[in-house]
C-alpha positions, 0 to 999 in steps of 0.5 A: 247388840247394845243400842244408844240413842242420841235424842233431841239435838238443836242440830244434827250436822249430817256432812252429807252430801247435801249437807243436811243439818236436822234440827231436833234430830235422833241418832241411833248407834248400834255397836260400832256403827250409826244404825239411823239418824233422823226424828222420834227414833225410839231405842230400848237401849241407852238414852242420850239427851242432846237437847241444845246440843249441836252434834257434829262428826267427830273432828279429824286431825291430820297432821300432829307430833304427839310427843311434843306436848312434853316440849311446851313454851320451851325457852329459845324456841318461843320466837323463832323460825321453823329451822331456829326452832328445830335446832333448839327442839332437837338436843332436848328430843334427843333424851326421849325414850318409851316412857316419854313418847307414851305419856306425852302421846296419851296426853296429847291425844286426851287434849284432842278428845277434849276439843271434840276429835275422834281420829287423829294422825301422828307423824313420829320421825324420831326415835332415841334411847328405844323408843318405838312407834309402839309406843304411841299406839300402845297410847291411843289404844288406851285413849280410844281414839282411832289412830293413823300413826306414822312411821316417820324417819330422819337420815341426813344429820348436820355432817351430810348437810342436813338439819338435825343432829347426827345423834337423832338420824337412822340408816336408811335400810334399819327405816325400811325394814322397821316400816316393814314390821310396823305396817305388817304388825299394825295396819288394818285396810279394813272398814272400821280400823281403829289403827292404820298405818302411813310411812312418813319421811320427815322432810326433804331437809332431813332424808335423801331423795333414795329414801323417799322414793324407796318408801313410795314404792314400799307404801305402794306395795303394802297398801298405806299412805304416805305423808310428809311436810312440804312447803311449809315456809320460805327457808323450806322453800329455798332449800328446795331451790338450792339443793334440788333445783327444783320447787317443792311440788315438783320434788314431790312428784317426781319422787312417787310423792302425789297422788290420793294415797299422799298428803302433806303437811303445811303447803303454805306456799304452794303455787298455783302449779303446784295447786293444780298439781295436787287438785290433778293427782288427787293428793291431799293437805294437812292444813295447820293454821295455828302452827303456822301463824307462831312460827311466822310461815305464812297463810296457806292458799285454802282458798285456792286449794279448795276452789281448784278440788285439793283435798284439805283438811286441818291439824293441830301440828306439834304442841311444840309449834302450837302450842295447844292441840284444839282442834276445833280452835283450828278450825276457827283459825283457817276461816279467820285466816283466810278473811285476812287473807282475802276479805270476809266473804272468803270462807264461812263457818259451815265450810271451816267445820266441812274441813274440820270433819268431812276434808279430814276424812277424805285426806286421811282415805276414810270414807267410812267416818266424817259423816252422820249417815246409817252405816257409817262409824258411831264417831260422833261429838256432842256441843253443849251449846247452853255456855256462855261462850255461845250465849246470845247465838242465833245460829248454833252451828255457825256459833260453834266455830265462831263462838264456842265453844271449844271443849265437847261435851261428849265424844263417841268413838266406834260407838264408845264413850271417850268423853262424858260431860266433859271429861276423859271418860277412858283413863285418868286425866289428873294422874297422867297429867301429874306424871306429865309434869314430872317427865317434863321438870326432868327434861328441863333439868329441874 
């Protein structure tokens, strides 16, 4: 079996349980796993050297809408609310078809690699002119990233009083039985997957409460996750209120919608019962720091959640709301967040880059990835620490997240090579991005 030995960091960040950071640190993969991690490992297989690196587990995003990177800085929706926004967005997503989720899935997840993440989620609940969910994993087996894909849905257009166009809405028996056959064709439980499969209807603005409570019992039963956005700024919160007589966390659990198989998108203003809530079932959190700030939702309570046990981890969100897909540029938000928030002792950088990996995986349900242990998965991200984005740091892993830099020099997934020298390692960079532009000019009618 192939061996590579990755030698001589100036820090190995472990997530271990103890959080060990070894400094001049060895990691041996084997295959697809991490065979050893310490000093003077000796292979005679491939030879890394990582000298002034920091070597982190590969970064986990939990939450993004991968098609949006086609939908960029999009005029009428640059300086809007969360539902101006969608109501400028939805006409242009309405023209998507195959060609347009795979391309912008591919680039979206090739900015992702870039900024150091190894596992992604991606919450695709639309799906005009014959797209498919097939479509984005067809992208991501390209790519090499390991892949939760979502299979989302919208079911209340504008004529049953919901936000987005009937044009983009489906009936709620063809979404069951298209979840069925993405979950039966797709999903793997097993450790090491390179692709698991969630249901995820959009938001309670845009699907009935039969929907999402049918989808909770079909997750249960096939044995996946389900995610949603939730909470996520005043107006969503007002919607619940006025529609179902009811705050947002307790819509979601009286539905099926808490527990360690769930998480949501946002929670940016989850009280604390709500937070408790959570902390008791289990039910994780997809933060996404930098989304929120451009649409003027607000700072979520991590603080809170973290001290209360909820499980958090970050994401990007769409590249239409971002407007970028850095992850490691989101963790440096949420801990600047939170400061403002709550003073500059409310989160230190170390905890930032725990949430970024470690609170990842546990949202996601992976206990084999987020941490540099034997017998774990060989996703591993290699920070070339000798930029001038860290020069002059004392402290190279508390400088990663508050200096810099913001592109990986290497990424390693199950083992494989994704990004070498910082550069896409798995396809080309410069002809997807060309083909990028042109979907995107036709979009825009130009």
């Amino acid at each position: 079996m192939q061996e590579t030995l990755i030698r001589g960091a100036a820090a190995i960040v472990t997530m271990d349980d103890t959080r060990r950071e070894i400094a001049g640190g060895d990691i041996l993969i084997r295959g697809g796993t991490i065979a050893a991690v310490g000093k003077g490992l000796q292979t005679t297989g491939t030879v890394i050297e990582a000298a002034g690196c920091v070597v982190t587990p590969g970064l986990v995003n939990t939450h993004h809408h991968l098609y949006q990177t086609l939908t960029r800085a999009v005029p009428g929706g640059q300086d809007a609310l969360l539902f101006g926004w969608l109501r400028c967005l939805y006409p242009i997503w309405a023209q998507f078809g195959p060609e347009e989720m795979f391309v912008s899935a591919q680039v979206g997840l090739a900015e992702l690699a870039l900024s150091g993440c190894s596992l992604t989620s991606d919450h695709l609940y639309l799906f005009p002119n014959g797209a498919r969910l097939d479509d984005t994993i067809a992208a991501a087996q390209e790519v090499g990233l390991r892949f939760h894909p979502t299979r989302g849905a919208m079911s209340i257009g504008e004529s049953d009083g919901g936000l987005p166009p009937d044009s983009l809405v489906e009936r709620e028996a063809a979404i069951l039985e298209d979840c069925i056959r993405v979950v039966d064709r797709f999903h793997d439980p097993a450790p090491g997957a390179m692709v698991r499969v969630g249901l995820a209807p959009c938001s309670p603005f845009s699907v009935s409460r039969d929907l999402m409570r049918d989808a909770a019992l079909l997750a249960r039963d096939k044995g996946v996750m389900l995610h949603t956005h939730l909470a996520e700024n005043d107006e969503d919160v007002a919607y619940s209120l006025a529609k179902f007589g009811c705050r947002p966390g307790q819509y979601a659990e009286d539905l099926g919608w808490t527990g360690p198989d769930v998480w949501h998108a946002h929670c940016v203003k989850l009280d604390g019962q709500e937070i408790g809530l959570f902390a008791r079932s289990g039910t994780g959190v997809a933060h996404c720091p930098c989304s929120n700030c451009r649409l003027g939702s607000g700072i979520a309570p991590v603080r809170a959640m973290r001290d209360a046990g909820v499980k958090v981890g970050l994401g990007v969100d769409g590249s239409a709301s971002n407007d970028a897909g850095n992850l490691i540029a989101e963790a440096r938000q949420t801990l600047l967040l939170q400061r403002v928030a709550r003073g500059a002792d409310a989160m230190a950088a170390r905890e930032a880059l725990e949430i970024a990996t470690l609170g990842g995986a546990r949202v996601l349900g992976r206990d084999d990835c987020g941490q540099i242990l034997p017998g774990l998965r060989a996703d591993l991200a290699i920070w070339d620490m000798h930029g001038i984005e860290a020069a002059g740091s004392w402290d190279p892993v508390a400088a990663l997240v508050l200096c810099g830099p913001t592109r990986v020099r290497d990424l390693w997934v199950e083992g494989r090579a994704v990004v070498r020298e910082g550069r896409m390692a798995t396809l080309d960079l410069e002809a997807l991005l060309g083909r990028q532009r042109r979907l995107a000019l036709r979009l825009a009618g130009l």
